[in-house]
TORDOKE-197267 format. One record per residue: chain; x, y, z of N, C-alpha, C, CB in turn. Coordinates in steps of 0.2 Angstrom, whole numbers, padded with zeros to 4 digits, always signed. Last residue first. Glycine has a CB too. Layout:
REM residues N
<r ch="A" n_u="X" n_v="Y" n_w="Z" ca_u="X" ca_v="Y" ca_w="Z" c_u="X" c_v="Y" c_w="Z" cb_u="X" cb_v="Y" cb_w="Z"/>
...
END
This chain:
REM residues 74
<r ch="A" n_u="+0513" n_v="-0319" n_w="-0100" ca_u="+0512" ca_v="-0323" ca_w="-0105" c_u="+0517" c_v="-0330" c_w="-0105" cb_u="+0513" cb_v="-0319" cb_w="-0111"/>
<r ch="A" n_u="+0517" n_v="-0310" n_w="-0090" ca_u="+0512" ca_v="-0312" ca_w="-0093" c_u="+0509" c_v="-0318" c_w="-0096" cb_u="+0510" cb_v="-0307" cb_w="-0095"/>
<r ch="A" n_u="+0532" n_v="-0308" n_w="-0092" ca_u="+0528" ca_v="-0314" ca_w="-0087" c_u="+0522" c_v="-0315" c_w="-0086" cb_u="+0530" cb_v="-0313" cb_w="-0080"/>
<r ch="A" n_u="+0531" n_v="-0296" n_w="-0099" ca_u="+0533" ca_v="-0306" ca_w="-0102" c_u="+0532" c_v="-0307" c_w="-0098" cb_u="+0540" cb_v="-0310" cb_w="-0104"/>
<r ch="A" n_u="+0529" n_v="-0288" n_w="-0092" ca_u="+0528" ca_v="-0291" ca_w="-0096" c_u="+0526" c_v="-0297" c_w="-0098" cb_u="+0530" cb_v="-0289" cb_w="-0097"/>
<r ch="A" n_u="+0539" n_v="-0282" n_w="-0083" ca_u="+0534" ca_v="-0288" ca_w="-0080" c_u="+0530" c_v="-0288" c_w="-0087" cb_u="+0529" cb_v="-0285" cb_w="-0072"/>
<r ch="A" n_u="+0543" n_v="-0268" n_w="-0088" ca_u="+0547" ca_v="-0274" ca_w="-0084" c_u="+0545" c_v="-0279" c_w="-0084" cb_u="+0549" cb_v="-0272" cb_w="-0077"/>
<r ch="A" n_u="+0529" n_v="-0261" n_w="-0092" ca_u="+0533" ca_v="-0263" ca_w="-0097" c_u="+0540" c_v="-0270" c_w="-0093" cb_u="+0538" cb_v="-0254" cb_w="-0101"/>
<r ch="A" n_u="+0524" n_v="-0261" n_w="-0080" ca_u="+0519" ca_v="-0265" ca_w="-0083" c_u="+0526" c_v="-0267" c_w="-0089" cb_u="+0511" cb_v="-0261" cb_w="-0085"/>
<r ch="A" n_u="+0533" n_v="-0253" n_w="-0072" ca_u="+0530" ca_v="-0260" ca_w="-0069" c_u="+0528" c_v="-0263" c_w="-0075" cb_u="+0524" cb_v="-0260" cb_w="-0064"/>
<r ch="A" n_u="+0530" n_v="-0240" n_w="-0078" ca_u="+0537" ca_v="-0244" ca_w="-0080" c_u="+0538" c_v="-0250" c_w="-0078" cb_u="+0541" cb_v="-0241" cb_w="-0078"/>
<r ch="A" n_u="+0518" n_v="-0239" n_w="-0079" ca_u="+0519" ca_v="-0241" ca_w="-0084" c_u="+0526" c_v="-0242" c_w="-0085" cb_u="+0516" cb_v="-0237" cb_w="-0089"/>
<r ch="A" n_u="+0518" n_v="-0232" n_w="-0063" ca_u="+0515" ca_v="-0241" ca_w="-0065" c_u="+0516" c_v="-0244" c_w="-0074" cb_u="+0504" cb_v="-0239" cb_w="-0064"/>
<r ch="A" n_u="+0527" n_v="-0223" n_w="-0067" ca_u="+0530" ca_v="-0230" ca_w="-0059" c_u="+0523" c_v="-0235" c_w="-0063" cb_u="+0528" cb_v="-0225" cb_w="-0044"/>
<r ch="A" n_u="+0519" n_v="-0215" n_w="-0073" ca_u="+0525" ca_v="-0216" ca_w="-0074" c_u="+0530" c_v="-0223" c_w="-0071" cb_u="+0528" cb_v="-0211" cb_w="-0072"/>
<r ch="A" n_u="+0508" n_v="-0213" n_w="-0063" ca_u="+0505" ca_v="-0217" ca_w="-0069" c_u="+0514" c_v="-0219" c_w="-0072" cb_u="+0499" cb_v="-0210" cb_w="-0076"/>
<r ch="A" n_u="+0514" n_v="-0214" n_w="-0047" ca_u="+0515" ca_v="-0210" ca_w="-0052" c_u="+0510" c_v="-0216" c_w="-0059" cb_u="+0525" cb_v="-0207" cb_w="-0054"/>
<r ch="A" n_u="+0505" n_v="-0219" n_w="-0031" ca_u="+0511" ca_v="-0220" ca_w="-0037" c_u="+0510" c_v="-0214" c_w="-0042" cb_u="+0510" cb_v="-0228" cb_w="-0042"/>
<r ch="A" n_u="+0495" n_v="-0226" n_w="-0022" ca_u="+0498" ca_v="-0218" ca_w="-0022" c_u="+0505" c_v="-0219" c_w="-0026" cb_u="+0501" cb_v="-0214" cb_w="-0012"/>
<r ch="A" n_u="+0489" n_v="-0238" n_w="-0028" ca_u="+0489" ca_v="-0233" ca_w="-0024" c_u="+0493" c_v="-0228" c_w="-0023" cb_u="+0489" cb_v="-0234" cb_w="-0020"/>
<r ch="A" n_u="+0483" n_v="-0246" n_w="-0042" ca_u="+0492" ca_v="-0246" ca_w="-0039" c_u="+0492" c_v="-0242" c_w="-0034" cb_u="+0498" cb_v="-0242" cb_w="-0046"/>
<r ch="A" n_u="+0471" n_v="-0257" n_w="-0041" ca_u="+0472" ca_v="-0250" ca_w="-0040" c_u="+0480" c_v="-0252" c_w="-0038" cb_u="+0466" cb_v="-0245" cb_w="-0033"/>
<r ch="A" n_u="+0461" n_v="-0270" n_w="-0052" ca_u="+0466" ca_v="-0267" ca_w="-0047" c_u="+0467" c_v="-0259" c_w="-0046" cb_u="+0472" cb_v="-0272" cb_w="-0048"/>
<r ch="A" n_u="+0449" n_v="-0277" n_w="-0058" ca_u="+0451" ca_v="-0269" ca_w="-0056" c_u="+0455" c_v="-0272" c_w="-0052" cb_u="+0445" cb_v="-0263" cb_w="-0052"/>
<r ch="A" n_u="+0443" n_v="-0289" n_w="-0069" ca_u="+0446" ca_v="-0288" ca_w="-0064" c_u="+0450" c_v="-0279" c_w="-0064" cb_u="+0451" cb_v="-0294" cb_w="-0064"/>
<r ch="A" n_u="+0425" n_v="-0294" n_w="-0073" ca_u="+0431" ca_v="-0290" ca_w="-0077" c_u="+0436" c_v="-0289" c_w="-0070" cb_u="+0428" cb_v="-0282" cb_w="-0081"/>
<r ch="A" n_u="+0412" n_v="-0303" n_w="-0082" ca_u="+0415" ca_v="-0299" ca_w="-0076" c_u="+0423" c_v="-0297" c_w="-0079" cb_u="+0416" cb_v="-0305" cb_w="-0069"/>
<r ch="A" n_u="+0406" n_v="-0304" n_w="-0094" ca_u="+0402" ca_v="-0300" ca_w="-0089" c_u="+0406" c_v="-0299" c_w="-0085" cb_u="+0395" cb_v="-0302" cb_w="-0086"/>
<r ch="A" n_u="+0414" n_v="-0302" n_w="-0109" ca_u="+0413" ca_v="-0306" ca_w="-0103" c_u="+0410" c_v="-0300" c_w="-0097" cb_u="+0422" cb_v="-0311" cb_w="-0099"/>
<r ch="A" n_u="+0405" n_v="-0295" n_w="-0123" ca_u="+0412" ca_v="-0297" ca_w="-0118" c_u="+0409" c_v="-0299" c_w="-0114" cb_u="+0416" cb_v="-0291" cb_w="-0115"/>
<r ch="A" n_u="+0395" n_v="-0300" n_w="-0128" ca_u="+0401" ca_v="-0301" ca_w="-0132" c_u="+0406" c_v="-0300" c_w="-0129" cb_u="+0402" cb_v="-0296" cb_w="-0138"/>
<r ch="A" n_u="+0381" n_v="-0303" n_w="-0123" ca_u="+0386" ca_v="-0307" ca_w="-0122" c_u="+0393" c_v="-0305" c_w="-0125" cb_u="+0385" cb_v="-0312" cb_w="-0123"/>
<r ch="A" n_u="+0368" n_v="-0298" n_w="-0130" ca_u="+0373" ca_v="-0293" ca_w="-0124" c_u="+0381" c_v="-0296" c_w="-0123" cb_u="+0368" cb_v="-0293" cb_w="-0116"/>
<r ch="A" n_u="+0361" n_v="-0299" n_w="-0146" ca_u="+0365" ca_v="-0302" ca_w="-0138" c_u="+0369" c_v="-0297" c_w="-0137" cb_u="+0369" cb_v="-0308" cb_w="-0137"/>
<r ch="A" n_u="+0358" n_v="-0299" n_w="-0156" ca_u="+0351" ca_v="-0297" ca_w="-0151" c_u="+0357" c_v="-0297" c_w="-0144" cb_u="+0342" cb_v="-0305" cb_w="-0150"/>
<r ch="A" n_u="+0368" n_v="-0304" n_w="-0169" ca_u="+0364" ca_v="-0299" ca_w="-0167" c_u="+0360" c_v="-0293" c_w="-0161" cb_u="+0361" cb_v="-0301" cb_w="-0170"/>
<r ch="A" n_u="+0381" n_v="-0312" n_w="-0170" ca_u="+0377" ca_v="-0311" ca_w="-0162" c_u="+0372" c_v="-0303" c_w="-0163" cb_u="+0385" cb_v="-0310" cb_w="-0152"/>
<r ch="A" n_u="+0382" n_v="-0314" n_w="-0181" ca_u="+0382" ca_v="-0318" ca_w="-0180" c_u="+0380" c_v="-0318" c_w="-0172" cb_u="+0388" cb_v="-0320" cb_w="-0182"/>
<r ch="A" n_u="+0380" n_v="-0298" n_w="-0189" ca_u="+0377" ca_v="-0306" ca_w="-0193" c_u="+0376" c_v="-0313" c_w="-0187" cb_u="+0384" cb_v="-0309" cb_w="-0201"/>
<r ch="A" n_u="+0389" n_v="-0292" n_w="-0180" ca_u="+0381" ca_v="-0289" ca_w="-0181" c_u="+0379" c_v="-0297" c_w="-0182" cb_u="+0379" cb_v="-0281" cb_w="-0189"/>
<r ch="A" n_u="+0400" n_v="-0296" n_w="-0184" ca_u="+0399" ca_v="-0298" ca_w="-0176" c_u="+0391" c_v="-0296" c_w="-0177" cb_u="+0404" cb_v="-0292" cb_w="-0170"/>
<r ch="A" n_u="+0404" n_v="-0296" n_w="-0197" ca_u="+0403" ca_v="-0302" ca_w="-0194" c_u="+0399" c_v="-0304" c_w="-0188" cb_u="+0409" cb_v="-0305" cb_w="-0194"/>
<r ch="A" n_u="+0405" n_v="-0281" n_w="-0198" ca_u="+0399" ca_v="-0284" ca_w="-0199" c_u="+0399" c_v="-0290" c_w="-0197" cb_u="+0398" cb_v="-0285" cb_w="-0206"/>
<r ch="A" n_u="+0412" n_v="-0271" n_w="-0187" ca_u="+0415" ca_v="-0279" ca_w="-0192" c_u="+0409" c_v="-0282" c_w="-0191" cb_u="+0421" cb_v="-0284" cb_w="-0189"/>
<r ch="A" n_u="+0409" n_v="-0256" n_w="-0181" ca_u="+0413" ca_v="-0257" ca_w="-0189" c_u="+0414" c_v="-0264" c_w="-0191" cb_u="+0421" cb_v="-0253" cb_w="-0189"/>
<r ch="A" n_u="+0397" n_v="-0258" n_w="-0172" ca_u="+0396" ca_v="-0255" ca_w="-0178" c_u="+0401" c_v="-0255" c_w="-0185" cb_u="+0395" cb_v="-0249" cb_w="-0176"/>
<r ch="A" n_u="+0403" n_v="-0269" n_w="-0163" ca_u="+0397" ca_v="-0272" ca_w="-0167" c_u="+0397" c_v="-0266" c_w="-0174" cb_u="+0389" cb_v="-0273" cb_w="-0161"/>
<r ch="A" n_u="+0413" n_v="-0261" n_w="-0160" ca_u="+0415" ca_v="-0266" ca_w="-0163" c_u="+0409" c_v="-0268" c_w="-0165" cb_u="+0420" cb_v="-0270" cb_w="-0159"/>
<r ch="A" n_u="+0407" n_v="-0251" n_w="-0150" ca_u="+0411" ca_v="-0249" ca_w="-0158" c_u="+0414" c_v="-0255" c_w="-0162" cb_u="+0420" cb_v="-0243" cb_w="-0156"/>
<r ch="A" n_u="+0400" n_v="-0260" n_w="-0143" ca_u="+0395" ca_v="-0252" ca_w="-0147" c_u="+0399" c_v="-0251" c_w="-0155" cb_u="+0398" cb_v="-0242" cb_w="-0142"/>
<r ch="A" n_u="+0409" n_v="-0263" n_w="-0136" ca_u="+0403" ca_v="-0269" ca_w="-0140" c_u="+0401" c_v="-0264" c_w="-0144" cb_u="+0396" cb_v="-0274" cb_w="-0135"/>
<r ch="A" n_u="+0418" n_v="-0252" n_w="-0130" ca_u="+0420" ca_v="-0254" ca_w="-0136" c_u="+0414" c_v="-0259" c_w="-0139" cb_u="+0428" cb_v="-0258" cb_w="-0135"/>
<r ch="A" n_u="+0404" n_v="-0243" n_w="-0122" ca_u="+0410" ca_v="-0239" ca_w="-0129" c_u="+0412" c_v="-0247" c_w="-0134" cb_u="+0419" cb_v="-0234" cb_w="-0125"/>
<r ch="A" n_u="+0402" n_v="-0257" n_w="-0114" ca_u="+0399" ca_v="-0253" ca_w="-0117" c_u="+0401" c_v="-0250" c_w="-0124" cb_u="+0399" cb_v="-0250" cb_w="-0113"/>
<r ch="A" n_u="+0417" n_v="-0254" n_w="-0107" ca_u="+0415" ca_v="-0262" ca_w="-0111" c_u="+0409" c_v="-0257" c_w="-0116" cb_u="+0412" cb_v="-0270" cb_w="-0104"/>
<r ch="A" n_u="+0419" n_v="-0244" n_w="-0100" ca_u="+0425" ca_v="-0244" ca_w="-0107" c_u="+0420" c_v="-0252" c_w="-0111" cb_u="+0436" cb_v="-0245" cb_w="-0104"/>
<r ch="A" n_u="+0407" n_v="-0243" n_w="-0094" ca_u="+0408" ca_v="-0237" ca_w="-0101" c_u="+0413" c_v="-0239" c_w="-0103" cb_u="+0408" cb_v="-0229" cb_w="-0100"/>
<r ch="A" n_u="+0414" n_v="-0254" n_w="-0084" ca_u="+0404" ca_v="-0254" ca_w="-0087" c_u="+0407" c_v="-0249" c_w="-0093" cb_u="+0397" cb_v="-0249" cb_w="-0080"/>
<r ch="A" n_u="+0422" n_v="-0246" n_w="-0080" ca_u="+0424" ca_v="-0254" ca_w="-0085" c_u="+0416" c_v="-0253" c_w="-0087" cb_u="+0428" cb_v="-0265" cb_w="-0078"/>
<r ch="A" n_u="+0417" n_v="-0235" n_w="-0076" ca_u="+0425" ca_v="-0233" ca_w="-0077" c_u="+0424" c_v="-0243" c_w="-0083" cb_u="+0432" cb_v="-0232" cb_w="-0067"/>
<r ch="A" n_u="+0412" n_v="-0241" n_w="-0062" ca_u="+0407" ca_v="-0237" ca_w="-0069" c_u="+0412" c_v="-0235" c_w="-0074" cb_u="+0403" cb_v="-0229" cb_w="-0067"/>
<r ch="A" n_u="+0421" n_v="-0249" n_w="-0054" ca_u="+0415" ca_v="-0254" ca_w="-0060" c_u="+0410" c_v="-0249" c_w="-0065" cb_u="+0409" cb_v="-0260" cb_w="-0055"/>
<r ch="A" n_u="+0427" n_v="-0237" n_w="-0049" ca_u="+0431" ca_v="-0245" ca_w="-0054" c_u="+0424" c_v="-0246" c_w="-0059" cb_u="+0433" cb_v="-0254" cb_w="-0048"/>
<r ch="A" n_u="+0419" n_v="-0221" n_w="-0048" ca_u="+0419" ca_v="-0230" ca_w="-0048" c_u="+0422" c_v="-0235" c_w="-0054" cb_u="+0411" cb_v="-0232" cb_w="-0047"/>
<r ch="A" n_u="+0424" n_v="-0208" n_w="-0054" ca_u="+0419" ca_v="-0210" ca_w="-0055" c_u="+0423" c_v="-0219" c_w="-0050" cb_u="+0417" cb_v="-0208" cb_w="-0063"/>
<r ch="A" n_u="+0429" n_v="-0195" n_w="-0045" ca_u="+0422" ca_v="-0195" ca_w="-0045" c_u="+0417" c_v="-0202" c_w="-0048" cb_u="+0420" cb_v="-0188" cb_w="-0049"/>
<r ch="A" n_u="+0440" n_v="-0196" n_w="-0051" ca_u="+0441" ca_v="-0199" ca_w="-0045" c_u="+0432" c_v="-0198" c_w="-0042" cb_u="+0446" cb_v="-0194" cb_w="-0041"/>
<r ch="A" n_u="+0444" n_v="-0199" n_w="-0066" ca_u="+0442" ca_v="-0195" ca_w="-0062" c_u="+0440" c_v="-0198" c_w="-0055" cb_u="+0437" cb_v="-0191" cb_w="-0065"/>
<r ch="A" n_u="+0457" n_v="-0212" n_w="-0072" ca_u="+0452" ca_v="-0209" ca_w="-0071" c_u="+0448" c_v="-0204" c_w="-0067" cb_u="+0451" cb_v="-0211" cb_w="-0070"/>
<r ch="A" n_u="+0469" n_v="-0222" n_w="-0083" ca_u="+0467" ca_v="-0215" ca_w="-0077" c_u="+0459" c_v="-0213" c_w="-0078" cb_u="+0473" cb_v="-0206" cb_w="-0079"/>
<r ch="A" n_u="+0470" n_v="-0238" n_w="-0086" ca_u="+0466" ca_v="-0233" ca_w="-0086" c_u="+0467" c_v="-0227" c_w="-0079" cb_u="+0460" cb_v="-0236" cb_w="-0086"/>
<r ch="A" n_u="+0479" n_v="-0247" n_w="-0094" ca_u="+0477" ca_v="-0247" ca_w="-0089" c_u="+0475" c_v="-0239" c_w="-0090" cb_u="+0480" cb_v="-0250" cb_w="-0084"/>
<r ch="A" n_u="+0483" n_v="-0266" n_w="-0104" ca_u="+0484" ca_v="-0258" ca_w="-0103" c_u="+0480" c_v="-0256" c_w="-0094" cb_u="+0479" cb_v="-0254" cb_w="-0110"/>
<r ch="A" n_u="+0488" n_v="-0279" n_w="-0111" ca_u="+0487" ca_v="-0276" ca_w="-0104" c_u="+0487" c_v="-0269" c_w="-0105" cb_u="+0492" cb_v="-0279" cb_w="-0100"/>
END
């Protein structure tokens, strides 16, 4: 689980659109397995993705949530 700060100029789903993007980009170019076995395809991540917003909080208040609540992830 992690989570992202962002410029307020840009949209949840342009903000997940460029971090998915960046990582199929950087993971098809450093583990050959992925080039050899889905060369032509777009599919490597899942087309949908979930945004939530924490609203008027500190980044401090939401990574002390996430470290508390944890384990109840899993």
């Amino acid at each position: 689980m992690f989570f992202i700060l962002s410029q307020l100029k840009w949209s949840s789903a342009a903000v997940v659109q460029r971090l998915k993007a960046w990582s199929s980009r950087d993971l098809r170019e450093k583990f050959l397995v992925i080039r050899q076995t889905r060369p032509e395809t777009d599919d490597l991540l899942a087309s949908s993705y979930y945004c939530g917003t924490a609203g008027h909080v500190s980044a401090e208040v939401v990574a002390k949530y996430i470290r508390e609540n944890s384990s109840r992830c899993y």
